[in-house]
C-alpha positions in Angstrom: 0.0 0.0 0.0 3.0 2.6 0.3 3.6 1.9 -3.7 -0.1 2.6 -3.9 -0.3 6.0 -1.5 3.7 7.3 -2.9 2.0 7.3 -6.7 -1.1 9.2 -5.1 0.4 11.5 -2.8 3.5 12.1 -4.7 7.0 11.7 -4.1 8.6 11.8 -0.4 9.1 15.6 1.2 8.7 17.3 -1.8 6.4 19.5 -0.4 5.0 21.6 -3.0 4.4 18.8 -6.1 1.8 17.9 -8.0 -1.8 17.3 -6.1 -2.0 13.8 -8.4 1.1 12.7 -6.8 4.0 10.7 -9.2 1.6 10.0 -11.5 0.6 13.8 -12.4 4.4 14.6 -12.3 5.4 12.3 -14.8 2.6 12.8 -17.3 2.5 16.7 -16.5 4.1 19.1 -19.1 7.6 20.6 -17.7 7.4 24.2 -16.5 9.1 25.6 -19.7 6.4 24.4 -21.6 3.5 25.0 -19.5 0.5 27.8 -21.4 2.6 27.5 -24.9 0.2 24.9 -26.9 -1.8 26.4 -29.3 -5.8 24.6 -30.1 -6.6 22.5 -31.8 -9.7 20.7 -33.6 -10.8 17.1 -33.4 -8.2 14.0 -34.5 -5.0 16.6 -34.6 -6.2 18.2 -30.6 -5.7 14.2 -30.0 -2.8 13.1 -31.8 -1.2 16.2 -30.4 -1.7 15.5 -26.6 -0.9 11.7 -27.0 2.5 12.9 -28.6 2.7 15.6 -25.6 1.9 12.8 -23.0 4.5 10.6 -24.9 7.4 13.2 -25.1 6.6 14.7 -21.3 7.1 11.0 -20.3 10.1 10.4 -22.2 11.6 13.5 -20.7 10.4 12.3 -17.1 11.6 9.1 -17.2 15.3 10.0 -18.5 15.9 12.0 -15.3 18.2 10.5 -13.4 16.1 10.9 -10.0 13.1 10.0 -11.5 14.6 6.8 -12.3 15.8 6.4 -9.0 12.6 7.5 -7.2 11.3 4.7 -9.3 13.3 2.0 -8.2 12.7 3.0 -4.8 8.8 2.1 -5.6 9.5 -1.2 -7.7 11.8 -2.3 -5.4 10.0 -2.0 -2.1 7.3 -3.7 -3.5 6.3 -7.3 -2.3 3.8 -10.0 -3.0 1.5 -9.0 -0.9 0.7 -5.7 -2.4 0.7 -7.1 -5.7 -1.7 -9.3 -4.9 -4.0 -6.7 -3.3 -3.6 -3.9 -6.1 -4.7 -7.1 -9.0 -7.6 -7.9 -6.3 -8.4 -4.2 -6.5 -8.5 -4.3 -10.2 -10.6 -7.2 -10.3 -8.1 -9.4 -11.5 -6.9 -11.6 -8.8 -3.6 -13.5 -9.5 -2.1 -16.4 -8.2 0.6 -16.5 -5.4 3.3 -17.2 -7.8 2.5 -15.0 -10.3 2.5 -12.4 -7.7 6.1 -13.2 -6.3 7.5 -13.5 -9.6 6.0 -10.1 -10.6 7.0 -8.7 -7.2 10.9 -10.3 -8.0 10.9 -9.2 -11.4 10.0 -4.9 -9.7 12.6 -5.9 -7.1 15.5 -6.1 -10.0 14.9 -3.0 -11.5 18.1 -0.8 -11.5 18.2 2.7 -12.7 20.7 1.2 -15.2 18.0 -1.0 -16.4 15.9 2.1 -17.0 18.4 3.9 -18.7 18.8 0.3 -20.9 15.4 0.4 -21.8 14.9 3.6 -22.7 17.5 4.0 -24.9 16.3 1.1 -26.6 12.5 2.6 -27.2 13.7 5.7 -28.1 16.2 3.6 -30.8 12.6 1.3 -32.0 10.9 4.5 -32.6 13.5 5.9 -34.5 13.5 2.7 -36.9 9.4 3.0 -36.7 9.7 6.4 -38.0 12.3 5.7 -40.9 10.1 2.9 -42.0 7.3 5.0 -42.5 9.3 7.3 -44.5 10.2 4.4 -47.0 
């Protein structure tokens, strides 16, 4: 349940953040960007905030306390909280599901994060050149 309240109430002692907690932090735009999108109509308005969401994660997630704030999380985790959050979902999960999901959060490494975001930001480039072709 701390994994639970620390993505609602934010990260620890930082006081001033953002009232949806870790969650609202990572998808929120950065300050520099904040009031400078200009409206749009119908499928573009869309496309335009899914890319925002997208790019405002990217640039969330490469931050090197980010990544460790999120390790912190995944790696306090423990079965019996995964179990309770799938329960709360409505989709309970058997015990050894549930450690080898809780096992799999406890090896993340801010390493591993960096790893894997270099290596989405490297498949989208390839997406994007195919499309090109």
């Amino acid at each position: 349940s701390s994994l639970l309240s620390s993505l609602l109430t934010g990260s620890s002692g930082s006081g001033g953040g953002n009232p949806f907690g870790l969650m609202g932090e990572l998808l929120s735009p950065p300050d520099e960007s904040k009031g400078s999108s200009k409206r749009r109509r119908g499928k573009a308005k869309k496309d335009s905030l899914a890319k925002s969401v997208l790019k405002n994660v990217m640039k969330r997630i490469e931050d090197e306390k980010t990544q460790e704030t999120i390790c912190g999380y995944l790696q306090s985790t423990n079965k019996q909280q995964i179990m309770q959050f799938s329960t709360m979902a409505g989709v309970p999960l058997k015990e050894e599901t549930a450690q080898r999901l809780s096992t799999l959060a406890n090896g993340i490494t801010p390493k591993g994060i960096r790893k894997g975001v270099l290596r989405v930001k490297r498949g989208l480039k390839i997406v994007k050149t195919g499309r090109k072709i």
